[in-house]
N, C-alpha and C positions, 0 to 999 in steps of 0.2 A: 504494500500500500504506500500511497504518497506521505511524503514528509511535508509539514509546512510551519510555518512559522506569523502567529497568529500577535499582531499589534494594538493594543488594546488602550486608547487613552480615557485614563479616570485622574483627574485632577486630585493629590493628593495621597495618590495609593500608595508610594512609598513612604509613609509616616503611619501606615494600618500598624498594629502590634500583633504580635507571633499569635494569641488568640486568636484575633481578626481574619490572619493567615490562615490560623488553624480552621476556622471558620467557614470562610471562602473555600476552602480543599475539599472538605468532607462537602460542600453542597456543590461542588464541581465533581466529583466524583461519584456524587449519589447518579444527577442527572448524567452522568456519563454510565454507567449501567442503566437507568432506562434507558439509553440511548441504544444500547451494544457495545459492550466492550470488545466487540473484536471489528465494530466498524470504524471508536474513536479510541484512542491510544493517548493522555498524556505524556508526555514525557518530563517536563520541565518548564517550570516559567523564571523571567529577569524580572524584578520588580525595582523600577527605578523611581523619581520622582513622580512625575505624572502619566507614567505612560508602563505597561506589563506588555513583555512580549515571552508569548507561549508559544511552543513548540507539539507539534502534536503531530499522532500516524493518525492519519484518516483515511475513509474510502474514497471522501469527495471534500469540496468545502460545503455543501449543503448541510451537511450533516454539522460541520462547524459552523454553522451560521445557524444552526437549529440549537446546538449547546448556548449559545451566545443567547439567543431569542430566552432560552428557557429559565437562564437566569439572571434576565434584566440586565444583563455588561454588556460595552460595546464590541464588536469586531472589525474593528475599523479599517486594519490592513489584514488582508490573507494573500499572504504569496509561497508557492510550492517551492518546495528545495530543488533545485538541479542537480548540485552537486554540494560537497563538505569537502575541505580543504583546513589543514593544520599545520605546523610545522614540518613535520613528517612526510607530508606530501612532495618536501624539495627532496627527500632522499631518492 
């Protein structure tokens, strides 16, 4: 399945507290089983000032536009991975 990387701006989301975090995960995770865990895959999110960018396997972005929808957060940018490139890549 596709990788992508999910851009999310919420004014202030990096000053939530580890509760808040904790919070946010279990009701991203609930709706991600009803969803299908094997059509949507967390893998990681950056939590910066105003803006979370996530990382997900998905089947489509529908499906992550459908996460999004279900618990009121934006999905402002969705753009698919091409490729992944690290240091190791110059070896």
């Amino acid at each position: 399945m596709p990788k992508y990387v999910i851009e999310r701006e919420i004014p202030g989301v990096g000053e939530m507290s580890a509760e808040q975090l904790r919070e946010a995960s279990r009701a991203s995770n609930a709706v991600r089983d009803e969803l299908g865990p094997r059509e949507l895959q967390w893998l990681n999110s950056y939590i910066c000032d105003d803006k979370i960018y996530c990382v997900y396997i998905a089947a489509n972005e529908d499906i992550i536009h459908e996460h999004a929808r279900c618990l009121d957060i934006p999905a402002n940018r969705i753009a698919r991975v091409q490729a992944v490139t690290d240091p190791s890549t110059a070896e």
